[in-house]
C-alpha positions as CSV (number, residue, x, y, z in Angstrom):
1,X,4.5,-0.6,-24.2
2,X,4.3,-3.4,-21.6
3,X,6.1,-4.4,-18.7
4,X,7.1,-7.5,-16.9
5,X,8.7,-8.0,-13.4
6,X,11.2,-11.2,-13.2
7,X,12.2,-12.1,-9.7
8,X,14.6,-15.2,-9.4
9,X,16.7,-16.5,-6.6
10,X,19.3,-17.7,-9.1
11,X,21.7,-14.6,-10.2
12,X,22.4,-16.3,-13.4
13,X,19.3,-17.5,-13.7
14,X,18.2,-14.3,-13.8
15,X,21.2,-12.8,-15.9
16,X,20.6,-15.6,-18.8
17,X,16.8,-13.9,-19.1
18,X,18.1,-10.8,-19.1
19,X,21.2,-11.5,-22.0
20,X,18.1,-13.0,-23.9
21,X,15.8,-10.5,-23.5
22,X,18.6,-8.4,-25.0
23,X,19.1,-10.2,-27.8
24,X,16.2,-10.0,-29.0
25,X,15.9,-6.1,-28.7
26,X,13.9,-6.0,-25.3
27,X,15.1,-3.0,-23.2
28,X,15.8,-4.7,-19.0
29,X,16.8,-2.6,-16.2
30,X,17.5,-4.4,-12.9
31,X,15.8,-2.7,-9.8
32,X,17.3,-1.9,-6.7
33,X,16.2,-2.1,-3.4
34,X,15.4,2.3,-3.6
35,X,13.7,1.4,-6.8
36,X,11.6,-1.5,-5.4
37,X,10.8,0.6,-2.5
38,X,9.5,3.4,-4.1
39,X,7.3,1.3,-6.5
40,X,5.9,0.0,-2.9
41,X,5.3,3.4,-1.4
42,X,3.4,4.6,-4.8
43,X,1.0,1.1,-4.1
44,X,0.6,1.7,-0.6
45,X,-0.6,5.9,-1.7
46,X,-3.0,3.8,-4.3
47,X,-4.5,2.2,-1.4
48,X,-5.3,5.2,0.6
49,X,-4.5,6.0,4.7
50,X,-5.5,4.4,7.1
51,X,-4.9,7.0,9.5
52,X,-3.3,4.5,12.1
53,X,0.5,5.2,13.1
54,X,3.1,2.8,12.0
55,X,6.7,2.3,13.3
56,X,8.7,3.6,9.6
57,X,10.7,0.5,9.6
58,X,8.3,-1.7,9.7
59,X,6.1,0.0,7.1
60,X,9.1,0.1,4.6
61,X,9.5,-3.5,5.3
62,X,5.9,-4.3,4.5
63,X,5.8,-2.0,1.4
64,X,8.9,-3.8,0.2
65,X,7.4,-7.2,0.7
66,X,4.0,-5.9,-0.6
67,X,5.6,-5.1,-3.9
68,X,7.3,-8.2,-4.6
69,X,4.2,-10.1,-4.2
70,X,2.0,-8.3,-6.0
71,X,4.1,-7.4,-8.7
């Protein structure tokens, strides 16, 4: 099995590759913001502690940002 991760700014940009992918018998599921978050949180474990305190906002705002970039 292999995955891809499609991130667009366009909504129907993004729904077109999706009706296509579809089509041609290509299972999609859109992630939400819980979803991307977790994947982000599961990278940031990967990475190991740092041991340094972090304010949680922040952190989730960095794992979230994290996670789009490098996926």
């Amino acid at each position: 099995m292999e995955t891809a991760i499609l991130n667009s700014k366009s909504k129907t940009d993004l729904k077109l590759l999706l009706d296509i992918a579809k089509k041609i018998g290509v299972s999609t599921k859109l992630l939400n913001k819980s979803d991307i978050e977790d994947i982000g949180l599961v990278n940031a474990i990967k990475q190991g502690r740092t041991g340094q305190f972090i304010d949680s906002k922040s952190f989730i705002k960095k794992i979230t940002q994290i996670t789009i970039r490098d996926l």
